[in-house]
N, C-alpha and C positions, 0 to 999 in steps of 0.2 A: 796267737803267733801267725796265723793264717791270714789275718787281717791285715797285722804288721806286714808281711812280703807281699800282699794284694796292694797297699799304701803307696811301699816303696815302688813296686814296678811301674805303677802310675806316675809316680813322679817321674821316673827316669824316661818313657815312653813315648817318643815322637808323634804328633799327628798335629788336627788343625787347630789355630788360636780359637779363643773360646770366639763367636761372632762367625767365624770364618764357614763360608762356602766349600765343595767340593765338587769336581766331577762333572756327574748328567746332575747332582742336587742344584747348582747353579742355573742349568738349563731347563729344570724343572717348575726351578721357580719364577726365570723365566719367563717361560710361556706353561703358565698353568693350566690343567683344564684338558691340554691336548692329547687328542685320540689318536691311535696309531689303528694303520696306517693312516700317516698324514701326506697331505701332495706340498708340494716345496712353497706353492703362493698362500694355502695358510698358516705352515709355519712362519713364511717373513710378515702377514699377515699380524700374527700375534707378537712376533720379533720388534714390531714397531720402532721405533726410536733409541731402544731400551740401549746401554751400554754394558759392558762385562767389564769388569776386572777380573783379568786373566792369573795378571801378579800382582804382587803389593804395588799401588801407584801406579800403574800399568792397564790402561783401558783398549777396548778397541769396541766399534757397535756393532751390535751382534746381525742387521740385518746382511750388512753386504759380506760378512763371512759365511751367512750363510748361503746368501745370492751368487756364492763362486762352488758349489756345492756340483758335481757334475750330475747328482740323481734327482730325478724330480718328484719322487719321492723318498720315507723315510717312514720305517715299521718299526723303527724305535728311539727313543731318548738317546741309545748307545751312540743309534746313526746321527745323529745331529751330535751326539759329541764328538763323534769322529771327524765328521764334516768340520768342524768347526776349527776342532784340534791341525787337522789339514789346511786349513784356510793358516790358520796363524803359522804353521810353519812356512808357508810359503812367503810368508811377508818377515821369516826370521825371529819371527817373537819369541814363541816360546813351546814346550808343549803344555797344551793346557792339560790334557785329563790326568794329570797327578799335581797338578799346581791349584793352590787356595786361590776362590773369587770372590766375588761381591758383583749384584745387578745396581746398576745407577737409571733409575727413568728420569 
């Protein structure tokens, strides 16, 4: 019976498409590797080229989101999602740190 109501809860339960990104997991993936504290020229450093999907079909690339960043450093994954999430509001897009992504190199 316990199974049964563990089964159905799952089916009923919102979260991300099976593939889909979250979060800082997106920023992590990212820029893999990176240590905190980071100074702002090796995150865009590792940021390289790389593009986000922010939304479904929805890209933006991640270095000069982060390059509008006002700290020149960053003590965590959070902070660059913040950063980032800021940068995309400013341009109207979207909020990213509760929206699914995907990295495009």
């Amino acid at each position: 019976m316990a199974n049964e109501q563990n089964s159905e809860a799952s089916k009923s339960s919102p979260g991300p498409l099976r593939g889909s990104v979250y979060g800082t997991q997106i920023l992590a993936d990212a820029l893999p590797g990176l240590r905190f504290p980071a100074d702002k020229q090796t995150v865009l450093a590792m940021a390289g080229e790389q593009e986000i999907e922010y939304e479904p079909g929805r890209r933006a690339a991640l270095r000069p989101l982060i390059e509008e960043a006002a700290q020149s450093r960053f003590d965590s994954m959070a902070e660059i999602l913040s950063a980032v999430s800021l940068a995309l509001d400013k341009r109207g897009a979207t909020e990213f740190d509760g929206q699914k992504g995907t990295i495009h190199n």
